[in-house]
C-alpha positions in Angstrom: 28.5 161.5 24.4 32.1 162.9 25.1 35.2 160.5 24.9 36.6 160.2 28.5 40.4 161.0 27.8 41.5 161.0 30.6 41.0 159.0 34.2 40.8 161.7 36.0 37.2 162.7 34.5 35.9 159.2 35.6 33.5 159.5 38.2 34.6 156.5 39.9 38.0 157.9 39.9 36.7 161.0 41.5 34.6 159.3 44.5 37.8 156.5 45.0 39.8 159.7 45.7 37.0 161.1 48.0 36.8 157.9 50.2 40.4 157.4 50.2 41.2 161.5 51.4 38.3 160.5 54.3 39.7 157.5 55.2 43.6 159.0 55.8 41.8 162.1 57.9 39.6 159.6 60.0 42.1 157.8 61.1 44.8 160.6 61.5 45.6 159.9 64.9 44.9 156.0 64.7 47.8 154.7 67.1 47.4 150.6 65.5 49.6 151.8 62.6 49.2 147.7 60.8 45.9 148.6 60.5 45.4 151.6 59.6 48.3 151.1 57.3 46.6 148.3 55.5 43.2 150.6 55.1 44.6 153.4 54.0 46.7 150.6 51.5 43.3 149.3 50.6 42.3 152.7 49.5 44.9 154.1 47.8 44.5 150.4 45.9 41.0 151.6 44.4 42.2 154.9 42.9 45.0 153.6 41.5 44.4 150.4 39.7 41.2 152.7 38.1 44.5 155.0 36.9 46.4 152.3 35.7 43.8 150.0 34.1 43.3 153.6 32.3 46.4 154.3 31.2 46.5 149.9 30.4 45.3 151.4 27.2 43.5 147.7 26.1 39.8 147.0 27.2 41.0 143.9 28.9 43.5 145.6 30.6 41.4 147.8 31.9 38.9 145.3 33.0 41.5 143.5 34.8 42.1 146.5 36.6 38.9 147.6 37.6 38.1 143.8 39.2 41.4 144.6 41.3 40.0 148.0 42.3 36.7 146.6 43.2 38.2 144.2 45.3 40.2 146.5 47.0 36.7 148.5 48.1 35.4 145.6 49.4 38.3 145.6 51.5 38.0 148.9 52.9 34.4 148.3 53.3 35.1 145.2 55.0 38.1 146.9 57.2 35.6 149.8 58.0 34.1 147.4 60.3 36.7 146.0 61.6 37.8 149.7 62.9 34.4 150.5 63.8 33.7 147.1 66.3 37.1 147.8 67.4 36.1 151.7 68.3 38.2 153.2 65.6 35.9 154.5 64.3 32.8 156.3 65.8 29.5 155.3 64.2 29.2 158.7 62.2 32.2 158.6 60.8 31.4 155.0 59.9 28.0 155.6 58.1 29.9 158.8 56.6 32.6 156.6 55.2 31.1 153.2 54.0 28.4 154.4 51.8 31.7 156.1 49.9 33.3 152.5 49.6 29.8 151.2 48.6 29.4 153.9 46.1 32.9 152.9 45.0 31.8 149.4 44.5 28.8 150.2 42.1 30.7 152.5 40.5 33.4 150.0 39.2 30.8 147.2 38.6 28.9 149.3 36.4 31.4 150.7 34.4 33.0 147.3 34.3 29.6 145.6 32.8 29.3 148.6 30.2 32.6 148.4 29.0 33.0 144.1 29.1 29.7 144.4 27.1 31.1 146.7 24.5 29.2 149.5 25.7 32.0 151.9 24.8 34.2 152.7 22.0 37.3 154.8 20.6 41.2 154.1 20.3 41.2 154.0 24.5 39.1 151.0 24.6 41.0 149.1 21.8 41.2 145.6 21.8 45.1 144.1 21.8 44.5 142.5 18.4 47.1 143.1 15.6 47.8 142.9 12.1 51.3 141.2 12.1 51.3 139.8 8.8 50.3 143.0 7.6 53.1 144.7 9.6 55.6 142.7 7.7 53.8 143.2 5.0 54.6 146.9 4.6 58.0 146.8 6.2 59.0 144.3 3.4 57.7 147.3 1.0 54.5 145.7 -0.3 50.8 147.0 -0.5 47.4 145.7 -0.4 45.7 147.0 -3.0 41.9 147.8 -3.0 41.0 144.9 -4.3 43.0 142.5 -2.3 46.1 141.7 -4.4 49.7 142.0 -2.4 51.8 143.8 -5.0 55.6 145.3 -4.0 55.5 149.1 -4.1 57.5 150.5 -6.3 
């Protein structure tokens, strides 16, 4: 399996941006700019806390990240019908657009359990543990040899 190296190549990253580009053109000429404005907020929320939990570059970071995004869909999904009762949003458009926010949803869960259970590995997906001792260690010029034994480098 190919290391992901960059969020872009995520496919929850990819359907966040489709829902959020279908949720700006469907309610293009929405006159209740609060609302719409929080939506389209709510949307824009999904794709980028998947970018930034990303670029986090810890696991928990990224975890932290992803329960923001997938928060932020249930928003939208919860907000889609709002503008739908409120006639918004016609009821095409509406069983165009929510299945994207639910797909959204799964997405993020999924890839959230796989990578909270250790499902996935490399230097991306590092946890925030550090050697600090050992830091010092070397900065004060000594070594660990092989065998365990501190000795100053000479």
């Amino acid at each position: 399996m190919a290391t992901i190296q960059r969020f872009e190549d995520l496919v929850m990253f990819k359907k966040a941006r489709e829902l959020t580009k279908a949720v700006y053109k469907s309610l293009a000429s929405c006159r209740d700019r609060g609302f719409c404005d929080q939506i389209q907020r709510a949307s824009v929320s999904i794709v980028s806390n998947i970018a930034e939990g990303f670029e986090s570059g810890t696991k928990q970071g990224f975890l932290n990240y992803l329960y923001i995004a997938k928060a932020s869909a249930g928003e939208v999904r919860a907000q889609l019908y709002v503008a739908h009762d409120i006639g918004y949003l016609n009821i095409e458009t509406f069983k165009h657009l929510n299945p994207l926010a639910e797909d959204c949803s799964r997405l993020i869960a999924s890839f959230a359990k796989k990578l909270k259970s250790g499902g996935m590995s490399g230097l991306q997906y590092k946890s925030e543990t550090r050697d600090l001792a050992g830091e010092m260690m070397v900065q004060a010029g000594y070594v660990r040899l092989p065998n365990g034994q501190v000795v100053k480098k000479d």
